[in-house]
C-alpha positions as CSV (number, residue, x, y, z in Angstrom):
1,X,32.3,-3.2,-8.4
2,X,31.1,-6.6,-9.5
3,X,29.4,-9.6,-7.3
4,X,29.2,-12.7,-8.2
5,X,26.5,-13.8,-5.8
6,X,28.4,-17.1,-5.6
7,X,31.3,-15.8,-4.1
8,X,29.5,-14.7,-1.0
9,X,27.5,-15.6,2.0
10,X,23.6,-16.0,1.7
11,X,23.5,-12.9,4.3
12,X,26.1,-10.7,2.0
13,X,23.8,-11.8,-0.9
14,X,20.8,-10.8,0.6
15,X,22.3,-7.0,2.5
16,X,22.7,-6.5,-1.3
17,X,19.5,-7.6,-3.1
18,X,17.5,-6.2,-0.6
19,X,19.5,-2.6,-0.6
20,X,19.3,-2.6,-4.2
21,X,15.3,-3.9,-5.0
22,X,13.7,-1.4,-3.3
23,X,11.6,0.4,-2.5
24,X,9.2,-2.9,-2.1
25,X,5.2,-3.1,-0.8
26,X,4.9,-4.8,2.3
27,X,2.7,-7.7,2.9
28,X,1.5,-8.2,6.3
29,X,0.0,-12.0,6.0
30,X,-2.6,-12.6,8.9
31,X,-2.7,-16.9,8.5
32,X,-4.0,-19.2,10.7
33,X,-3.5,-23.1,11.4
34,X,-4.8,-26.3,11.3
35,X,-5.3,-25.9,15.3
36,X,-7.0,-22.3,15.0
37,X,-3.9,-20.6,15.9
38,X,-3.6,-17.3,14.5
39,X,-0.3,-15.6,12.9
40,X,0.4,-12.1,11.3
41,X,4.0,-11.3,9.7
42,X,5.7,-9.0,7.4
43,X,6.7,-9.8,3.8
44,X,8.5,-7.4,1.7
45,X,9.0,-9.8,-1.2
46,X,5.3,-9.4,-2.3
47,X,3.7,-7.7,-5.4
48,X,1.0,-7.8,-7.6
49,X,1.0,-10.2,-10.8
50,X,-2.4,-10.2,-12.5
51,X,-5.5,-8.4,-12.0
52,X,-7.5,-10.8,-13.9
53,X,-7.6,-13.1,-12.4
54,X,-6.8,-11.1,-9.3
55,X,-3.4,-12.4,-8.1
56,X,-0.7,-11.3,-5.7
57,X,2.6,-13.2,-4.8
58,X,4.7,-13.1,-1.7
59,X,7.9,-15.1,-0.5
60,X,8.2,-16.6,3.6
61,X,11.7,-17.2,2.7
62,X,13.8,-19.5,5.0
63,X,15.6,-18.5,7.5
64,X,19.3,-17.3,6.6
65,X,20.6,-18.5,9.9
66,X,19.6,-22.2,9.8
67,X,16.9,-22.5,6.7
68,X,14.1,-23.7,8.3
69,X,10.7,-22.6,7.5
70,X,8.6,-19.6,9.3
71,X,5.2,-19.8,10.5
72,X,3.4,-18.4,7.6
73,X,4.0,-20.3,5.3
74,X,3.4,-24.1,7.1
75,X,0.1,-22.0,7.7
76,X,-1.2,-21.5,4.2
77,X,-0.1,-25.2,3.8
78,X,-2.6,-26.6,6.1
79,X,-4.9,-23.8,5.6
80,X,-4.9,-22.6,2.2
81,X,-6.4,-18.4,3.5
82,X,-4.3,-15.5,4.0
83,X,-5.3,-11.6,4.5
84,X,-2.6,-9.2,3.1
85,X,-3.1,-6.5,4.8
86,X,-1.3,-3.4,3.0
87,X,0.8,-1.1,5.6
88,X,0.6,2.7,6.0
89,X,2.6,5.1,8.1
90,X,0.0,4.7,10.8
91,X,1.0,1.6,11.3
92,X,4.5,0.7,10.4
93,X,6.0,0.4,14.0
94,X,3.5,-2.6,15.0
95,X,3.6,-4.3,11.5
96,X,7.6,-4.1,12.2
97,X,6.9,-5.5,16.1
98,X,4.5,-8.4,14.2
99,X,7.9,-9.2,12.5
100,X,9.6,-10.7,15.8
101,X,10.3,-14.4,16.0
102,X,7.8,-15.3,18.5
103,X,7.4,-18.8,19.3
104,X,4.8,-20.9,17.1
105,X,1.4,-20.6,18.8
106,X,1.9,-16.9,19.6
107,X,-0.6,-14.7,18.3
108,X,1.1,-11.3,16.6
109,X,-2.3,-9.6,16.7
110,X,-1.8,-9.6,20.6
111,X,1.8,-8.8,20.6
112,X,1.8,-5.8,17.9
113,X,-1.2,-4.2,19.8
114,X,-3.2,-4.5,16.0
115,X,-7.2,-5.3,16.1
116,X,-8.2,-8.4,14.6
117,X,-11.2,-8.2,12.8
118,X,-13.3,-11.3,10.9
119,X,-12.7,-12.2,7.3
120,X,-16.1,-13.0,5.6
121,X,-14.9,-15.8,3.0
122,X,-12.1,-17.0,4.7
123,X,-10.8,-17.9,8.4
124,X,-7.6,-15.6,8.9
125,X,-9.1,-12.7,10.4
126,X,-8.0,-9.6,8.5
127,X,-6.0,-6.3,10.5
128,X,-8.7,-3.4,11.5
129,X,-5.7,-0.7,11.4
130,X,-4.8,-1.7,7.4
131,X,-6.4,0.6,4.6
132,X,-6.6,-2.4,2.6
133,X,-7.0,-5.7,3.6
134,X,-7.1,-8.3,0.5
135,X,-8.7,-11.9,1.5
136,X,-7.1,-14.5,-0.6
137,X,-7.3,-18.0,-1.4
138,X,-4.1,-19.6,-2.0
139,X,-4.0,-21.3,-5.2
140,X,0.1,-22.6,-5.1
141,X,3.0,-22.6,-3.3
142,X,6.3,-22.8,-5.6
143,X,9.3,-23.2,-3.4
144,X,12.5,-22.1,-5.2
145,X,14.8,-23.8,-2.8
146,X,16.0,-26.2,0.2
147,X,18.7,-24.1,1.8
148,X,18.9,-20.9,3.8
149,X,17.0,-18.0,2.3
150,X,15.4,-19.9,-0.6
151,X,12.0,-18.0,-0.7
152,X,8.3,-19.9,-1.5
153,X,6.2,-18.3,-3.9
154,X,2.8,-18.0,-2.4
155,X,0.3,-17.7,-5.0
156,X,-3.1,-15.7,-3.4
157,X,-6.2,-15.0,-5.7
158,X,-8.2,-11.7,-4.2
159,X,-11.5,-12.9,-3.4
160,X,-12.4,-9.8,-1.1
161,X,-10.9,-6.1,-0.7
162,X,-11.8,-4.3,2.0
163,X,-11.1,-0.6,1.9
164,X,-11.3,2.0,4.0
165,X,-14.0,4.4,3.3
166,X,-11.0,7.1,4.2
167,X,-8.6,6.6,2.1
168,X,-11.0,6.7,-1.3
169,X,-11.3,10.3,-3.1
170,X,-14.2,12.0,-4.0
171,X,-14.4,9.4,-7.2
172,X,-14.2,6.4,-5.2
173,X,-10.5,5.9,-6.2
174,X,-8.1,4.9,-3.4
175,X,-5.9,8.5,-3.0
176,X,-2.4,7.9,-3.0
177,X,-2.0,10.9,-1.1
178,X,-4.1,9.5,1.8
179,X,-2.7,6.2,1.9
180,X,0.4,7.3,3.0
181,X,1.8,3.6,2.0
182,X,5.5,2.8,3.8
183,X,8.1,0.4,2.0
184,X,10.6,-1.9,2.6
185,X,14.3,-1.0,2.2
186,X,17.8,-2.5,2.6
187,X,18.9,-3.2,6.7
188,X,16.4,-1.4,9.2
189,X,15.4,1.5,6.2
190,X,11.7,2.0,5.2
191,X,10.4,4.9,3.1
192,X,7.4,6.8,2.9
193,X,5.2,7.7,0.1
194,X,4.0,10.7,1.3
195,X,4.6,14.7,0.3
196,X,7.6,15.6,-1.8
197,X,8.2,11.7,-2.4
198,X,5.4,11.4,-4.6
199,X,5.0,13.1,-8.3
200,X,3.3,12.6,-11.4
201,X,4.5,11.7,-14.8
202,X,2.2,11.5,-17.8
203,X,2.1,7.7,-19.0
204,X,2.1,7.2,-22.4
205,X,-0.7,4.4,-22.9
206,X,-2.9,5.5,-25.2
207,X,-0.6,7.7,-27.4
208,X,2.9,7.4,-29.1
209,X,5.3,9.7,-27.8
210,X,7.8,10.8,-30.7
211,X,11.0,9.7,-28.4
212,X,14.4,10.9,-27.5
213,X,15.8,9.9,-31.0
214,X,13.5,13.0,-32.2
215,X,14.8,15.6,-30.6
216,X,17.7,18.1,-32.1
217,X,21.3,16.4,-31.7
218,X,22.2,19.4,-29.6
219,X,19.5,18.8,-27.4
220,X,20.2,14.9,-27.1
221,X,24.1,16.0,-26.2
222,X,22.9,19.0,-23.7
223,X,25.0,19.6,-20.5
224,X,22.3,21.3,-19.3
225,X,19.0,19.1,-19.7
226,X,18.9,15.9,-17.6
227,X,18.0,12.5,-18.5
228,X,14.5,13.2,-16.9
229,X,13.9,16.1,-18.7
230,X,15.0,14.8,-21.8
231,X,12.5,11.9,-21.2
232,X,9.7,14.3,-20.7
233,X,10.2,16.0,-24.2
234,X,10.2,12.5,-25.9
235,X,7.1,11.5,-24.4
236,X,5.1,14.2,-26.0
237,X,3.5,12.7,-28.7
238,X,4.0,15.3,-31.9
239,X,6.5,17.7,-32.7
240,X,5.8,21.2,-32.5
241,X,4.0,22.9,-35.5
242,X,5.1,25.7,-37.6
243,X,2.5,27.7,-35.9
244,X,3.7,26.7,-32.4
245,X,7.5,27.5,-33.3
246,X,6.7,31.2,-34.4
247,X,4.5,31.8,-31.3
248,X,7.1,30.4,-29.5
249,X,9.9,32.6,-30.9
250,X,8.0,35.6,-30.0
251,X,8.4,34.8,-26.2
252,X,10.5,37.6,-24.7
253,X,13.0,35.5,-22.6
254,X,13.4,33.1,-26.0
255,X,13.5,36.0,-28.5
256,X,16.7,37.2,-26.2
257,X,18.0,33.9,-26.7
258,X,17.8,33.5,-29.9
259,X,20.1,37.0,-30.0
260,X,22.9,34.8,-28.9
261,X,24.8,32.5,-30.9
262,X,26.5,28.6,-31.2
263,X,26.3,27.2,-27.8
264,X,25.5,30.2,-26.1
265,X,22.5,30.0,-27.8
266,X,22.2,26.4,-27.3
267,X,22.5,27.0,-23.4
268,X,19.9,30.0,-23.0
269,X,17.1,27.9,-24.8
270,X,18.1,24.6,-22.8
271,X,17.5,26.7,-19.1
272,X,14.4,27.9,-20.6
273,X,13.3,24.7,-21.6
274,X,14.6,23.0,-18.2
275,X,12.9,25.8,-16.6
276,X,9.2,25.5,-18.4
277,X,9.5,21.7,-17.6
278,X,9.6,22.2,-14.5
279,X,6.5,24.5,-14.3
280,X,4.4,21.9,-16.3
281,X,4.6,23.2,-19.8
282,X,5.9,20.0,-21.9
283,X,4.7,21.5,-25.4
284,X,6.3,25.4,-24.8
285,X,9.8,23.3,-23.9
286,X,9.6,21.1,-26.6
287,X,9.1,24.3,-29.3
288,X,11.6,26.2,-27.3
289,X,14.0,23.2,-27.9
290,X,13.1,23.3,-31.1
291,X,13.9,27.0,-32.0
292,X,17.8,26.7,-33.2
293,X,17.0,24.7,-35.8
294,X,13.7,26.6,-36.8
C-alpha cells in the first residue's frame, strides 16, 4: 500500500501519521492568559531538540474539524510561559480528561482533579502529580500552516526542572524503571514503559563496532539469526581473537557442532549463538559465529 497524503482527508492523513509515529512523549502544557486564566492540555507532538541550550518543541495543531486555534497556544502568545509537565502511568487518565474541549476560561487543573502548584520563574503554575515538570520560556512560535491540522511549533527553553525526589536512583539519575512514562499512540492507544517493554541495548558512542558487513557471509544469510541479533554481533567492537576462537571451540555444546557438517553445521552454531545472545554474552556468540570459518 501507498498514500499519497494528497489524495486524502486531513483526518485520513492524520489516523495514519499518528498510527505510524509512535510511540510519542506527551506534553501536558499548563499556560495561562493575558486575563490570569489558567489552561492545562495534552500534546503528543512534543520532543526534545537541544540540550544546550535547553530546548523542547511541541505542536497545538488546529483543529481538523474547522481549523481554528486551541487554547494553548493564543496563551503562550500573550503570555510567552509554559510548564510541560511529563506524564506517568499514575496519571494518564486525568492528563487524558485535561484533553477535553472545555470552553475558554475553564480551568483543566479543576476539571482533571490534578493539583496546581506555583512555578518559581514563570506564572503557569506547574502539575504537583507530574515527575517532571519543565518551566519554559517561549522563545518562537513557527506556525506551519492556515488550514485544519496545520500544527505551530512552539519553541520552550528549560529554565527550571523540577523532579521528584522519587523517581531519581541511588545516583541522582531519573530511573526509567520508576518513571513508568505513558505514550501517545494512533486513535484512543497509549503505551507504557514499564516491565517487559523496556530493555537495554549497548550504544556504541565511544567505540566502533566492526558492523554487519564483518560477519561470515553465512552468518549475514542465516535463517536462523534475526535482524536484531545480527545487529548485536556487529556492534561489538573487535573480532574475536585466535585465543578466543580456540577457547571457544572447546565449549561442549560447540565442539558437538562443529561434528556436523555444511549447513547443519551452519544451523547448530547459529542457535548457539542466538541462544548466548540472548543470555548476554555478545563476545562468546560472536566467536561461536565465527567457528566455521576458523
Amino acid at each position: 500500500m501507498t498514500v499519497d497524503p494528497s489524495s486524502l482527508s486531513t483526518q485520513q492523513v492524520q489516523a495514519f501519521l499518528q498510527s505510524a509515529v509512535a510511540p510519542r512523549p506527551i506534553a501536558l502544557a499548563s499556560t495561562i492568559n493575558a486575563a490570569g486564566e489558567v489552561n492545562l492540555s495534552p500534546f503528543s507532538f512534543f520532543n526534545l531538540f537541544s540540550a544546550n541550550p535547553p530546548i523542547v518543541i511541541f505542536s497545538p495543531a488546529r483543529r481538523v474539524t474547522n481549523g481554528t486555534t486551541k487554547h494553548t497556544l493564543e496563551n503562550v502568545k500573550e503570555i510567552p510561559e509554559v510548564v510541560i509537565n511529563i506524564v506517568n502511568y499514575t496519571m494518564v487518565e486525568q492528563m487524558s480528561l485535561s484533553s477535553t474541549e472545555y470552553d475558554k476560561g475553564v480551568n483543566e487543573f479543576i476539571k482533571s482533579g490534578l493539583t496546581p502548584l506555583p512555578s518559581e520563574k514563570i506564572r503557569p503554575p506547574r502539575v504537583a502529580e507530574s515527575p517532571v515538570s519543565l518551566e519554559c520560556t517561549v522563545e518562537q512560535i513557527i506556525p506551519l500552516g492556515d488550514g485544519p491540522g496545520a500544527g505551530n511549533l512552539v519553541v520552550a527553553k528549560v529554565q527550571l526542572l523540577h523532579i521528584q525526589d522519587a523517581y531519581l536512583n541511588p545516583s541522582g539519575q531519573l530511573d526509567t524503571e520508576k518513571l513508568d512514562l505513558v505514550a501517545r499512540m494512533g486513535a484512543n492507544w497509549y503505551c507504557r514503559a514499564s516491565g517487559e517493554a523496556l530493555f537495554e541495548i549497548p550504544k556504541p558512542l565511544t567505540t566502533k563496532g566492526i558492523g554487519v558487513d564483518q560477519l561470515p557471509e553465512t552468518v549475514r544469510r542465516s535463517t536462523v539469526l534475526t535482524g536484531n541479533q545480527l545487529g548485536r554481533l556487529g556492534n561489538l567492537e573487535k573480532l574475536p581473537s585466535s585465543e578466543e576462537l580456540e577457547q571457544t571451540a572447546k565449549l561442549p555444546e560447540v565442539a558437538a557442532a562443529l561434528t556436523l557438517e555444511g549447513d547443519a553445521q551452519a544451523s547448530a552454531l547459529h542457535q548457539l549463538a542466538a541462544k548466548y545472545l540472548e543470555s548476554g554474552q555478545a563476545a562468546t556468540a560472536l566467536a561461536v559465529v565465527f567457528q566455521s570459518r576458523h
